[in-house]
C-alpha positions, 0 to 999 in steps of 0.5 A: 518518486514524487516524495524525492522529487525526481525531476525525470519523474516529476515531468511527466506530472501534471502540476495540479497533481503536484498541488494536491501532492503537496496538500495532502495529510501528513498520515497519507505518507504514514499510511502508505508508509505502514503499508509497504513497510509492513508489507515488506516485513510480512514478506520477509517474515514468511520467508523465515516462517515465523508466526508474526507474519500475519499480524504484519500483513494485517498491519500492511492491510490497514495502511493500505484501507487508509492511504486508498481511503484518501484517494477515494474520498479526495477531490484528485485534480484527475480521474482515475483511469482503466489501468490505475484501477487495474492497479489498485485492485491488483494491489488488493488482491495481493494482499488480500490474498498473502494475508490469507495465506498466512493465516492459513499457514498459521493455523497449519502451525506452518509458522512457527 
C-alpha cells in the first residue's frame, strides 16, 4: 500500500516512516518482491504438486532474510512494537514451515 500511494493508507503513516520509505534501496522492493512473488508461486506449485515447489519456497525464503535484514539493520524512524514482531515471526514460521513441508513432500515423491 505504501508503493501505490493509497491516500486512505497513507494517512495513518507518520511522515518520518514515509521519509525513510521513500530512502530505502531499490533491492528492499526487490527483495520483497522475490518473496511474495515466490511465495505465490510456491503456493501455487504445491497445488498441482509439482517438484519445483521447494526451490520456489527456498527463493521466497531468501527474499524474505533480505527484505527483514534491512528492517533489522536500518535506523526505522519508530520501534517495533508486540504486534509487528508478532508478525514478522508469524510470517517465518509460515514459511518456515511450508519450506519443510515441501521438502518432506519431496522426498516422499509426493511431488512430482
Amino acid at each position: 500500500m505504501t508503493v501505490t500511494r493509497d491516500p486512505a493508507w497513507m494517512a495513518k503513516v507518520p511522515p518520518a516512516v514515509i521519509d525513510w520509505l521513500d530512502a530505502a534501496p531499490a533491492w528492499t522492493l526487490a527483495s520483497w518482491a522475490l518473496g511474495a512473488g515466490a511465495g505465490l508461486l510456491g503456493a501455487l506449485l504445491l497445488v498441482m504438486r509439482l517438484r519445483w515447489t521447494a526451490h520456489a519456497f527456498a527463493l521466497s525464503l531468501l527474499g524474505l532474510a533480505a527484505n527483514q535484514a534491512y528492517l533489522l539493520l536500518s535506523p526505522m524512524p519508530m520501534t517495533a512494537n508486540a504486534a509487528e514482531l508478532a508478525l514478522r515471526l508469524a510470517i517465518w514460521i509460515a514459511a518456515l514451515l511450508l519450506f519443510f513441508y515441501t521438502v518432506r513432500l519431496r522426498g516422499r515423491g509426493v511431488l512430482a
